[in-house]
C-alpha positions as CSV (number, residue, x, y, z in Angstrom):
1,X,-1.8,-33.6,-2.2
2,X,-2.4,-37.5,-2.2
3,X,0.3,-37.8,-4.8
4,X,3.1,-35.5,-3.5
5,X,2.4,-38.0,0.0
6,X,2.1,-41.0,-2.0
7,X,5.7,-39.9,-3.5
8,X,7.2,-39.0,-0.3
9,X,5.9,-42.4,1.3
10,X,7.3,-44.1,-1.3
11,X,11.0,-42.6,-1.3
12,X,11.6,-41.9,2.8
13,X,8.6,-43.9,4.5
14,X,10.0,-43.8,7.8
15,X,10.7,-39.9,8.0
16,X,9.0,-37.4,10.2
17,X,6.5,-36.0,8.4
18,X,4.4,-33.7,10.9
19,X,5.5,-32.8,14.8
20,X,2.7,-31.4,16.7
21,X,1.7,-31.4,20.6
22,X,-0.2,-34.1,19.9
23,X,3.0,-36.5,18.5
24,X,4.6,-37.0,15.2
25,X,3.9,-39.1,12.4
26,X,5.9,-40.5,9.5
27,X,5.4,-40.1,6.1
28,X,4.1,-43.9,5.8
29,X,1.5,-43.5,8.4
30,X,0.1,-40.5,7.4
31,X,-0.3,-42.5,3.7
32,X,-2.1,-45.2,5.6
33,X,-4.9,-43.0,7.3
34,X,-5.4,-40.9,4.3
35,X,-6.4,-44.3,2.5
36,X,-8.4,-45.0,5.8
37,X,-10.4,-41.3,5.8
38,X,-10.9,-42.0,1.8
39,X,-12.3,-45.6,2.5
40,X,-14.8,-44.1,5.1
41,X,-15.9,-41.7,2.5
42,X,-16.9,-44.3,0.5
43,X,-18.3,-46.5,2.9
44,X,-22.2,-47.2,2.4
45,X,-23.0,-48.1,5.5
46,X,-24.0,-45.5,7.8
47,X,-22.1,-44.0,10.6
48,X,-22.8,-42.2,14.0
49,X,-23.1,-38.4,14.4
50,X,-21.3,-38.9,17.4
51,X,-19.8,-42.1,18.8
52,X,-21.3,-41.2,22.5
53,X,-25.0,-42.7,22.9
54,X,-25.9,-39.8,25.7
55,X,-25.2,-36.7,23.5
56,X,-25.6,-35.0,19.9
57,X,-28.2,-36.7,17.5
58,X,-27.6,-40.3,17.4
59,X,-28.9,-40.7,13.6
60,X,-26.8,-42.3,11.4
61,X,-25.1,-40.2,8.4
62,X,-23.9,-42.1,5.1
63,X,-20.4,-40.8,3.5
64,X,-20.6,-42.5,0.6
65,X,-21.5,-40.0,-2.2
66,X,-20.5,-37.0,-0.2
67,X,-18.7,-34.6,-2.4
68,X,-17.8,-31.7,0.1
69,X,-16.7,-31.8,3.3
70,X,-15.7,-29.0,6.1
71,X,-13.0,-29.4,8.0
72,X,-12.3,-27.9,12.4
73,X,-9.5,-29.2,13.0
74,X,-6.6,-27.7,15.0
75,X,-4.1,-30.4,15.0
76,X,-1.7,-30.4,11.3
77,X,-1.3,-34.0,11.7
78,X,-5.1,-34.2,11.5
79,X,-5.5,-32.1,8.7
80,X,-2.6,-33.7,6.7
81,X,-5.1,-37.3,7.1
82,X,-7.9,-35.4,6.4
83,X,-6.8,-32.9,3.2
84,X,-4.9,-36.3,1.7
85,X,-8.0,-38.6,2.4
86,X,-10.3,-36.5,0.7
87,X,-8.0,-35.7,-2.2
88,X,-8.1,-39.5,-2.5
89,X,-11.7,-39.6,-2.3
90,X,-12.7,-36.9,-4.7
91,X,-14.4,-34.8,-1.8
92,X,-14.1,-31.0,-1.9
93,X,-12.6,-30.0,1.5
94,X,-12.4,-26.7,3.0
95,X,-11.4,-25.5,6.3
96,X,-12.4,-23.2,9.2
97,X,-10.2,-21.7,11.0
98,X,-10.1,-24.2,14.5
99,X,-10.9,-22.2,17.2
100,X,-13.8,-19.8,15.6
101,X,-16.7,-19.6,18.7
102,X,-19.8,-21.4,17.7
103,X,-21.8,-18.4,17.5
104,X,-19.9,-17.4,14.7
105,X,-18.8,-20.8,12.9
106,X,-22.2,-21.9,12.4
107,X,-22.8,-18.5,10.1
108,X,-19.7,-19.0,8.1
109,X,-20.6,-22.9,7.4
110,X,-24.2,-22.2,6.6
111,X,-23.0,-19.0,4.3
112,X,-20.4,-22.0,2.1
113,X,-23.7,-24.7,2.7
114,X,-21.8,-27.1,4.9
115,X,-23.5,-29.3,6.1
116,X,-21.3,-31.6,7.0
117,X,-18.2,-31.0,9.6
118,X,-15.3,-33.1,10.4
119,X,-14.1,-32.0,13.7
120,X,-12.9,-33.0,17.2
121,X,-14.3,-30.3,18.7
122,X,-16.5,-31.6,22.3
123,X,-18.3,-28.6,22.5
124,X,-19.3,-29.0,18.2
125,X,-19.6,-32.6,18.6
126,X,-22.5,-32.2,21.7
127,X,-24.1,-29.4,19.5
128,X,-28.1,-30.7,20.0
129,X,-28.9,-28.9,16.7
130,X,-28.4,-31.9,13.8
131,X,-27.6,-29.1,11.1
132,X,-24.9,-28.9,10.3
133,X,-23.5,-32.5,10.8
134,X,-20.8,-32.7,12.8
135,X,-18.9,-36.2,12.9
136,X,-15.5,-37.1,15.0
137,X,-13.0,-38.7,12.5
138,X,-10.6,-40.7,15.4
139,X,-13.1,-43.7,14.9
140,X,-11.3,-44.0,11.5
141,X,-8.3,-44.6,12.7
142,X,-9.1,-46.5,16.0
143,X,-8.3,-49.5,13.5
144,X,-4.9,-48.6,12.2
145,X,-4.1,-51.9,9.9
146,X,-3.4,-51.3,6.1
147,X,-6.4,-49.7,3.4
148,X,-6.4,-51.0,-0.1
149,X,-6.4,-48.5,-2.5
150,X,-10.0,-50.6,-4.0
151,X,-11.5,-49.6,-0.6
152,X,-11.6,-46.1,-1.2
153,X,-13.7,-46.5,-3.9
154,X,-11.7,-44.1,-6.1
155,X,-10.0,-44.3,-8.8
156,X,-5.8,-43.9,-7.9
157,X,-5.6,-40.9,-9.8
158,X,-8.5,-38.7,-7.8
159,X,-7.5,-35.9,-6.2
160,X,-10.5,-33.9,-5.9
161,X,-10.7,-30.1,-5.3
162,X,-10.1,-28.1,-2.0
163,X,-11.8,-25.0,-0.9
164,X,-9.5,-22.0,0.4
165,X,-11.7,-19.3,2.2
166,X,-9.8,-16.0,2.2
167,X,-8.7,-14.4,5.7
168,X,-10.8,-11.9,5.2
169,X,-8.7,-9.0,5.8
170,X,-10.1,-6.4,3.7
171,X,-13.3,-7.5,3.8
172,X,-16.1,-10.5,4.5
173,X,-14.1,-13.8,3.9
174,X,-14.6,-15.4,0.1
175,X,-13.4,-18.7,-0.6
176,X,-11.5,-20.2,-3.8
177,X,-12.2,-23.1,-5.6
178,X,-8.8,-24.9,-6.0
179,X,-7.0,-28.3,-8.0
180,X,-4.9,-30.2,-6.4
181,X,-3.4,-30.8,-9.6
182,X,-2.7,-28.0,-10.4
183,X,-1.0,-26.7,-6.9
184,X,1.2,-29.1,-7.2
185,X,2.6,-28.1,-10.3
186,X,4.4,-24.9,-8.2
187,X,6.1,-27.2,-6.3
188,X,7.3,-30.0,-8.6
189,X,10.6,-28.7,-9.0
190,X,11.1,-28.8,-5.7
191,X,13.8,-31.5,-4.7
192,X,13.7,-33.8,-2.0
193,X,15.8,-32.1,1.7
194,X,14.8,-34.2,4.2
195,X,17.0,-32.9,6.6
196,X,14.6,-29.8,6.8
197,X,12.5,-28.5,9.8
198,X,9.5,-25.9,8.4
199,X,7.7,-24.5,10.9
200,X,3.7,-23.6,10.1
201,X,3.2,-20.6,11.1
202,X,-0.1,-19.9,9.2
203,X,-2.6,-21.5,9.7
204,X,-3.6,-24.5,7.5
205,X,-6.7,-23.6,6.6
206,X,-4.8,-20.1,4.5
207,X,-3.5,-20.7,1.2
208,X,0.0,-19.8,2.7
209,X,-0.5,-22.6,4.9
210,X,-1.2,-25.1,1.7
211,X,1.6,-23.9,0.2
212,X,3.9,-24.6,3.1
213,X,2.1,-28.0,3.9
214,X,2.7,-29.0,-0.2
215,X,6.5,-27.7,-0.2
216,X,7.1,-29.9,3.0
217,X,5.7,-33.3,1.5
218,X,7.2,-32.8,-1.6
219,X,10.5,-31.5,-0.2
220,X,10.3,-35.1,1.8
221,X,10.8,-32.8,5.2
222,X,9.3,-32.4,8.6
223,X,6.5,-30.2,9.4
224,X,6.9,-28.7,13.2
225,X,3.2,-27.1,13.5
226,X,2.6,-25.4,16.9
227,X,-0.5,-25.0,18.5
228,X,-1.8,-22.0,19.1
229,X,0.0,-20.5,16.3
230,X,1.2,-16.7,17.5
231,X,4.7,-15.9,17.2
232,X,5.5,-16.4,21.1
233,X,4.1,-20.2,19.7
234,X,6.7,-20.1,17.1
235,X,9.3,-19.0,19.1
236,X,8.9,-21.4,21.0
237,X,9.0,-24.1,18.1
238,X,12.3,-22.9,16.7
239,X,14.3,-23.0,20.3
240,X,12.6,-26.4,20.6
241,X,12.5,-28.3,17.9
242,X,15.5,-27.8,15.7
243,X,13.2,-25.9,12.9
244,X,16.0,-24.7,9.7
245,X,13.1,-23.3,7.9
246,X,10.3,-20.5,8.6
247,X,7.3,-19.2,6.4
248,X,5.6,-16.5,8.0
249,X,4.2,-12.7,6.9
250,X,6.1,-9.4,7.9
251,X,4.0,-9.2,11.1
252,X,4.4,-12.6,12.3
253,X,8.4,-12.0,12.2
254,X,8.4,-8.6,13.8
255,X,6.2,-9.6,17.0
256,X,8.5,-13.4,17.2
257,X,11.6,-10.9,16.7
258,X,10.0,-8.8,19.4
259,X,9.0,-11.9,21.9
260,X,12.5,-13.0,21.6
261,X,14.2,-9.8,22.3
262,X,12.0,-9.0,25.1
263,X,12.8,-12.8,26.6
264,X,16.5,-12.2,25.7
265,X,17.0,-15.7,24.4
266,X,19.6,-16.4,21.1
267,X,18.1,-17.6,18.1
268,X,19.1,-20.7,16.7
269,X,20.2,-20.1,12.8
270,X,18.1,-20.9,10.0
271,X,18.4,-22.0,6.4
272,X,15.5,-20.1,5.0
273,X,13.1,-17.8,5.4
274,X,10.6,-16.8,3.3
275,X,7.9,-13.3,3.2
276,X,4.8,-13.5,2.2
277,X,0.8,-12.2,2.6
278,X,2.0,-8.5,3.0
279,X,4.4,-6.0,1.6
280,X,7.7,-6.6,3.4
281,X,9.2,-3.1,5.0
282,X,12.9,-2.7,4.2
283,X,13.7,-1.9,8.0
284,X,12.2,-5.7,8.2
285,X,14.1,-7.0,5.4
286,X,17.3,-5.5,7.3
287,X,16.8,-6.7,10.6
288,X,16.4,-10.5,9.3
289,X,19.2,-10.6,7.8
290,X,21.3,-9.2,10.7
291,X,19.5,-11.8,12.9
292,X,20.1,-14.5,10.5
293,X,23.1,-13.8,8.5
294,X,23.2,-17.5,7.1
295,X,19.6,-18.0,6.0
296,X,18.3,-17.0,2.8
297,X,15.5,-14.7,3.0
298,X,12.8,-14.9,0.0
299,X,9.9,-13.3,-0.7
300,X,6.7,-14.7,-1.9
301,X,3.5,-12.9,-3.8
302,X,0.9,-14.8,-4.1
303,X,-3.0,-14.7,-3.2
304,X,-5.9,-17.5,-2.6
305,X,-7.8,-16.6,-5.8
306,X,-4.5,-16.1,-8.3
307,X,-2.2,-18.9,-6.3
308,X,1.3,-18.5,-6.0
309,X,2.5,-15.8,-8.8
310,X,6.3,-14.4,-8.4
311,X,9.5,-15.4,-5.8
312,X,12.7,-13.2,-5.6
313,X,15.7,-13.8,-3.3
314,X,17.6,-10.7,-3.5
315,X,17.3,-9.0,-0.3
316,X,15.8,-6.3,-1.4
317,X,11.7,-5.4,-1.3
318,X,9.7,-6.0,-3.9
319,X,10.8,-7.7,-7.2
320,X,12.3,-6.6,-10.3
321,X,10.9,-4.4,-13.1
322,X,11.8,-7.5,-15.3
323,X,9.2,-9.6,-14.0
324,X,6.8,-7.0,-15.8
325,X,5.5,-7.6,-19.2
326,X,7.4,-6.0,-21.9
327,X,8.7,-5.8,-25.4
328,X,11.6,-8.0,-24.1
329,X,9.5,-10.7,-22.0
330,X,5.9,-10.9,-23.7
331,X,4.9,-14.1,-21.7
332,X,5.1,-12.3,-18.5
333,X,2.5,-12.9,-15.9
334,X,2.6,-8.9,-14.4
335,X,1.6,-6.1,-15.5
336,X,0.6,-2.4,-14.1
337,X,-2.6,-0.9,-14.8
338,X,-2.8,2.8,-13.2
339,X,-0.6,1.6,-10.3
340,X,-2.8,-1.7,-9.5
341,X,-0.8,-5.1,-10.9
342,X,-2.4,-7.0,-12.9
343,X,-1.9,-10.9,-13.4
344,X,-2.2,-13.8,-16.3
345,X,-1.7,-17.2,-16.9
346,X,-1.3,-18.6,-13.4
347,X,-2.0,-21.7,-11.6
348,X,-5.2,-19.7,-9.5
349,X,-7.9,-21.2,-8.4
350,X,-11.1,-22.6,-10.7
351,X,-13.3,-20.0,-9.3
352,X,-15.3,-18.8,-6.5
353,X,-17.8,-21.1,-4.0
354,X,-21.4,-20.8,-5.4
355,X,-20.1,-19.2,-8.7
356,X,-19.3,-21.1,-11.8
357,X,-15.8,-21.7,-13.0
358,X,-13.6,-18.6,-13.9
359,X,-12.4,-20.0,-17.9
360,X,-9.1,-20.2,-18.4
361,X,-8.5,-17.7,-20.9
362,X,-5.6,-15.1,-21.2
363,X,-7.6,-12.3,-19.8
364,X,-5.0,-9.9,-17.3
365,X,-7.0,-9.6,-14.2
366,X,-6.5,-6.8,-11.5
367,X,-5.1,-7.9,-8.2
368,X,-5.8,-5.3,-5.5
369,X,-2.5,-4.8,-4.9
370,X,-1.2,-1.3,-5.5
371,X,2.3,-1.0,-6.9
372,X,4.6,2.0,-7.7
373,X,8.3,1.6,-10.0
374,X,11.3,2.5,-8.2
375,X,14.2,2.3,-10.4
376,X,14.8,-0.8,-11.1
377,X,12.2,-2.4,-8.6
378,X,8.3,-2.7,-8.4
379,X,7.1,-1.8,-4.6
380,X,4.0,-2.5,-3.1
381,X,1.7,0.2,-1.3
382,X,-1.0,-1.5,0.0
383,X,-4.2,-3.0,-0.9
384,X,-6.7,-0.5,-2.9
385,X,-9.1,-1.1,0.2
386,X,-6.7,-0.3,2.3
387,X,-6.6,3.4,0.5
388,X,-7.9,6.4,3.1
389,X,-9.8,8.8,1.1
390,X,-9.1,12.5,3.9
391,X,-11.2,15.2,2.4
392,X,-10.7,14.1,-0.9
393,X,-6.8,12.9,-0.9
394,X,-6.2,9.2,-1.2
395,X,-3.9,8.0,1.8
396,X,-2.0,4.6,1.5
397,X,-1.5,3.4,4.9
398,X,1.7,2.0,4.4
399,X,4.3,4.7,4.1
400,X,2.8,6.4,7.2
401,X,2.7,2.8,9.0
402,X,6.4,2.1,7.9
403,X,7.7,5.7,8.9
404,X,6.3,4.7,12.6
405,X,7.5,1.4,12.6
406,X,11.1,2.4,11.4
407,X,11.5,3.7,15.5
408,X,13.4,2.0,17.6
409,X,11.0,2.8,20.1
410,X,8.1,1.5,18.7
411,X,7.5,-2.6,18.4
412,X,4.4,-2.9,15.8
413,X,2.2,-0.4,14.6
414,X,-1.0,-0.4,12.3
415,X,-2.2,2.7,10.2
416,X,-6.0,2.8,9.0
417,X,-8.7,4.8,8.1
418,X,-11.5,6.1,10.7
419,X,-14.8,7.8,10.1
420,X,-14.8,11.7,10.1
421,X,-18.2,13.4,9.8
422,X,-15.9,16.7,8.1
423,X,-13.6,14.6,6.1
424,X,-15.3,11.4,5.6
425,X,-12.0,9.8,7.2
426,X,-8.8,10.8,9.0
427,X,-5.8,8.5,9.2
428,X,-5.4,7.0,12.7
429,X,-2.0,4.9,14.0
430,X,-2.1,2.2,16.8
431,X,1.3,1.4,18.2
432,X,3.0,-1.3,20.7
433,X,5.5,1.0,22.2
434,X,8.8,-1.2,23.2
435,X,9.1,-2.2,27.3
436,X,9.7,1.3,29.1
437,X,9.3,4.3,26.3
438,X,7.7,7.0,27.9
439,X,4.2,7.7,26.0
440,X,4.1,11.7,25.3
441,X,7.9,10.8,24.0
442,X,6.9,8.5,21.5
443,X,4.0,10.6,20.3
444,X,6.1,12.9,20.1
445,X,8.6,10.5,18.0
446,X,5.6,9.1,15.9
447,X,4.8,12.8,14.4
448,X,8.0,13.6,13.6
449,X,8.8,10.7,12.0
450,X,5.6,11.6,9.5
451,X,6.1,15.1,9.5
452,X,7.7,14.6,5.7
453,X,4.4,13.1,4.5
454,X,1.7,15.0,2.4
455,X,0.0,17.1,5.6
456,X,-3.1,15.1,4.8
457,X,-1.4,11.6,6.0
458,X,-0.6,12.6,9.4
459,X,-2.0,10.5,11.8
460,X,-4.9,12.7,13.5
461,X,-5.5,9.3,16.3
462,X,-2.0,8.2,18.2
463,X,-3.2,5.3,20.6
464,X,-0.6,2.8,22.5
465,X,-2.3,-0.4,22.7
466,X,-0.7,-3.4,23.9
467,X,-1.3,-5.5,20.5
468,X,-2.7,-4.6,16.9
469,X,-5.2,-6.2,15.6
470,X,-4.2,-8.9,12.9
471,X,-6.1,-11.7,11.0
472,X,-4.5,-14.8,9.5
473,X,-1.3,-13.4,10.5
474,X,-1.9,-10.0,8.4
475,X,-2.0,-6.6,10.2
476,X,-6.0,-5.4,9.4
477,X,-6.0,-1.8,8.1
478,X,-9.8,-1.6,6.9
479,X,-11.8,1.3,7.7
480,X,-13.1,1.5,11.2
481,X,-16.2,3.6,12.7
């Protein structure tokens, strides 16, 4: 990270870099305090908790020798000086996602052994407790006059190692021990465009959002980063701030593509769009590129633990049976194993918090992600935990959730498992009906639209609801009670 911003600073220091509600800043200025967060980490003499005298535990704290670091932190500007500074500094940084209640941020910190937090949070900052250590980074920065790169107490070439916690979509949240080094080798082909507008529409903390915050520094480009991030956020960004350029899952784009249709406003065009997190439904796929005719629309696989592992740009779903292994491509990365993909030889992550470092050997290693060959194209079908097992018959949510979805009357919908004292589980559908559709009519609609499934992926639960539930973006299909 501190060298793709080092690079950009160098070549364009006076462009945007980062747009957020809270200002922008150029690509010079966020160098500057990335050297001034990597100074204070190696800064012996001791610090506040918390600047104010009358609350939090006044006892000093000492950065220097800290190796890991936590980051709350809803502003991108602030986790740009904060990511780079630490990369600088050699500090392992990970993030939370910003606006996580207390009650259930201080169990995720303790369960990764944080114990120290870099926030600007006032209701973290006046916790009484003193563990974990919470610290307010503006006093950095109050001073904004050049850092020597001998102040940070680093070497030039440390860039430390960055901890991505998973969104914990199919399960309790892991996290991924990551190079900076090495993440920056997917994006070192990538030239500079500084005319470009991305907006973030994960959140920064995701591996998505590293990806998107590395492809805009070393694209030389502007980061617009919204805040909240939901769609009717982003929405808002594109009619506002001239973004070209969009990263986002399937479900992201079909509530923003909802939003905007239901305000009746024109969306600007784009350049580019790119899928990622989920599998992408053609009906999707199709409706992009009738709202965007002039944008290219890719799509991205990729996961926290493997890192970014295949990109196509056909329009189509999927990617192509070529990017398997086979007689004709030996050093490919994919394979299938009884219908799961499996992966090699990619720039993944060094291994799991509290676990030693995966080697990096050949080895294939299974994905989750459950694939089927379709002529001349490789499909997804969902996540193995995903899979509904009715009575015995293994249900993948995602042929029953696109059927629904495919309805013009329908806006969103989620299919997942629910308990069934008979069958152990039935398969259950939530759907956001679109403004005025008459209920018993869409249930109506929903069942026919399955009624060419196996009889044993019928949804058994039809409820309207007014929003699915989603994490990091993702629709959540685990099993519920």
């Amino acid at each position: 990270m501190i060298r793709l911003l080092s690079r950009a600073a160098a070549a364009a220091p006076d462009q945007v870099a980062v747009v957020t509600p809270e200002g922008s800043l150029t690509y010079a200025e966020l160098l500057r305090d990335a050297h001034a967060v990597a100074a204070a980490f190696a800064d012996p003499s001791p610090v506040r908790v918390d600047p104010s005298p009358v609350v939090g535990d006044p006892s000093p704290v000492r950065l220097a020798g800290v190796r890991r670091v936590a980051i709350v932190e809803p502003d991108a500007a602030w986790v740009l000086r904060l990511l780079a500074g630490a990369a600088l500094a050699g500090v392992e940084a990970c993030q939370y996602q910003p606006d996580t209640p207390v009650g259930e941020l201080l169990p995720q910190l303790a369960a990764f052994d944080h114990t120290l937090v870099v926030t600007r949070r006032p209701d973290l900052l006046e916790l009484a407790d003193p563990s974990p250590v919470f610290i307010d980074p503006s006093p950095v920065l109050i001073d904004p006059s050049p850092v020597s790169e001998q102040a940070t107490g680093r070497p030039k070439q440390a860039t430390g190692r960055v901890l991505i916690r998973t969104t914990g979509t199919t399960g309790e949240p892991k996290a991924a021990r990551h190079d900076w080094e090495i993440l920056a080798r997917t994006v070192e082909a990538v030239a500079p465009r500084p005319h470009q507008r991305w907006l973030l529409a994960y959140g920064p903390q995701q591996f998505a959002g590293i990806q998107v915050l590395q492809h805009v520094v070393a694209a030389q480009a502007t980061l617009v980063a919204p805040f909240p991030r939901q769609p009717r956020d982003g929405l808002d960004a594109l009619l506002q701030h001239d973004v070209t350029c969009v990263s986002a899952t399937p479900t992201y784009w079909r509530f923003l593509l909802t939003e905007a249709r239901s305000r009746g406003v024109e969306l600007p065009e784009l350049e580019q769009i790119t899928l990622g997190g989920e599998a992408i439904p053609p009906d999707l796929l199709a409706d992009l590129e009738r709202t965007f005719p002039t944008a290219r629309i890719s799509q991205v696989y990729a996961s926290t633990e493997f890192g970014s592992i295949v990109s196509v740009g056909d329009g189509r779903a999927g990617f192509g049976v070529d990017k398997l292994v086979s007689v004709e491509n030996p050093e490919a990365h994919l394979k299938i194993v009884d219908g799961e993909l499996h992966v090699r030889r990619t720039a993944g992550m060094l291994g799991y918090a509290g676990r030693p470092d995966v080697p990096a050997d050949d080895a294939w290693k299974p994905t989750g992600d459950l694939v089927e060959i379709v002529g001349d194209r490789v499909e997804f079908r969902g996540r193995d935990s995903d899979v509904i097992n009715v009575g015995g018959v293994k249900v993948h949510p995602l042929p029953v959730e696109n059927a629904i979805i495919a309805l013009p009357s329908v806006a969103a919908a989620r299919v997942f498992g629910r308990a069934n004292k008979l069958t152990g589980a039935i398969v259950a559908a939530e759907v956001v009906a679109v403004n005025g559709t008459d209920e018993e009519e869409l249930r109506r609609q929903v069942k026919a639209a399955v009624a060419d499934l196996p009889r044993a992926w019928h949804p058994r639960s039809i409820t309207l609801v007014e929003a699915i539930a989603t994490q990091g973006q993702k629709t959540v299909r685990r099993m519920e009670p």
